[in-house]
Phi, psi and omega in degrees: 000317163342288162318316237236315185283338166308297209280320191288357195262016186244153172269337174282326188268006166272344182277342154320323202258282202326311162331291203277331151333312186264335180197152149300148186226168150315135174300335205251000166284304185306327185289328191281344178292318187230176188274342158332122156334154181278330156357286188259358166279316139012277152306325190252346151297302209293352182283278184329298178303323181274356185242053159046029213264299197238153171239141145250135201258143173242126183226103173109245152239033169232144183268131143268142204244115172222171188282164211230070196304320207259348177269325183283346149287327170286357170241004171282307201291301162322254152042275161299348161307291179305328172264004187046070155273117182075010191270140181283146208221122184275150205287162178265136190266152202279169159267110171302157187255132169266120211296152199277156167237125192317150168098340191277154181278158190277157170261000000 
């Protein structure tokens, strides 16, 4: 989990997952989105991939790239744990009123 918040802590690999969030794409579709050495996009599959986020597929020389839905739900779900986001919160009970009993001052 460590890893997954790690990778999530770069604004280009969230813009990696934001990509791939709509179709699996080509390491070279992904690369035409930004302005980055192919290099340094690279580094940043491989940051995504070792925290399970994305599969990579090779099919020749081309890597296909797609998201890895159950490890990025299992780290939405943490997340949302830790901030207590979406959790049912049981109602606050009202306090009854305890029946007056004659002679008591009122309240």
């Amino acid at each position: 989990m460590n890893d997954a918040f790690q990778a999530l802590s770069d604004p280009t690999r969230r813009d990696i997952l934001r990509l791939l969030r709509e179709r699996e794409m080509t390491a070279g579709e992904i690369a035409d989105q930004f302005t980055l050495a192919k290099s340094t996009l690279s580094g940043h599959f491989n940051v995504l991939k070792n925290a399970g986020l994305i599969v990579a597929e090779k099919t020749g020389t081309t890597i296909t790239y797609s998201m890895n839905l159950s490890i990025v739900e299992e780290t939405v779900d943490t997340l949302m744990e830790i901030f207590d986001v979406g959790q049912l919160k049981q109602p606050r009970r009202a306090k009854a009123n305890k029946p007056q009993i004659v002679g008591d001052p009122p309240r």
